[in-house]
N, C-alpha and C positions, 0 to 999 in steps of 0.2 A: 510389262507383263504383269497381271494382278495374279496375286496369292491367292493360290488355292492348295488343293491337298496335294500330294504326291502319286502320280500314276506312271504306267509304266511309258506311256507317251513324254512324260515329263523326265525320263530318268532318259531315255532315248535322247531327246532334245539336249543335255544337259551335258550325256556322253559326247554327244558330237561335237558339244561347245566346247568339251577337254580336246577328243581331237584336232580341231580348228587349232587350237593353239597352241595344240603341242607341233602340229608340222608346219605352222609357220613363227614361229616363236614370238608373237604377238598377243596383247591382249586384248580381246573384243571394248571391254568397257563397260559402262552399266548404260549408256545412253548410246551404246552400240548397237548391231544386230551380225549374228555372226555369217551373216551370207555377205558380209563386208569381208571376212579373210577369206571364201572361194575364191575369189582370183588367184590369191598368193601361194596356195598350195603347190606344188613342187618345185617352188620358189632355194626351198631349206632341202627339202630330199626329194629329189626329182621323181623316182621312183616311185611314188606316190599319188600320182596323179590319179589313176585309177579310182580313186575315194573317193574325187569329186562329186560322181551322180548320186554316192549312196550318204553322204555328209550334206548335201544340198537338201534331201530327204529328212534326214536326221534332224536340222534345224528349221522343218518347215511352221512356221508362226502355226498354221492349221493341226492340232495334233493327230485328226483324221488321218493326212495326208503322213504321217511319219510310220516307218518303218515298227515291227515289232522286234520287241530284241533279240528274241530267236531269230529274228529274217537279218537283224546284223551280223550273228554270230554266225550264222549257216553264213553268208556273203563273206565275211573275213578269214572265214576257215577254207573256204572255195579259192580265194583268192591268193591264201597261204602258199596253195598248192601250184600254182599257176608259172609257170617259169618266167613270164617276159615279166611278171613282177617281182619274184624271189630268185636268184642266181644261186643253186647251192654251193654251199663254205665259203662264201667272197663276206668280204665287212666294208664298207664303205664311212669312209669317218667326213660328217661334213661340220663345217666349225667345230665345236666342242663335242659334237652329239656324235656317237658311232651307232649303228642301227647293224646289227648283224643278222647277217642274210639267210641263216640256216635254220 
């Protein structure tokens, strides 16, 4: 990827590439690209799977094609709310990581 300045397409891309690897506890790599950890996503927290279409978006090489970060945050807040993804007051601990549900 060549250097250039910071835009909000880039802070987009960049967040999903934290995502990516926070829900599969991997590192992309610098000679990676992170539509290499989509598969593995609810690999680590199953419950998570949902993220794929909008994390597939997030890392799209195109920054046309990526989300604005208000359209992340309206998505994660919608999804918050959603029961077949949040169970309310259950905690789920997977390996070392606890992700509580509430």
């Amino acid at each position: 990827m060549k250097q250039s300045a910071a835009t909000e397409a880039s802070d987009v891309f960049s967040l999903g590439v934290v995502f990516l690897e926070m829900m599969t506890l991997k590192h992309m790599g610098s000679d990676g690209h992170p539509k290499q950890l989509l598969g593995q996503i609810g690999a680590v927290v199953p419950n998570l799977k949902w993220m794929k279409p909008l994390l597939k978006r997030m890392v799209d090489w195109d920054p046309t094609k990526r989300p604005s970060s208000a359209r992340v945050a309206e998505v994660l807040e919608k999804m918050r709310h959603q029961e077949h993804v949040l169970a309310a007051t259950t905690t789920t601990t997977v390996a070392e990581w606890t992700v509580d549900r509430s």
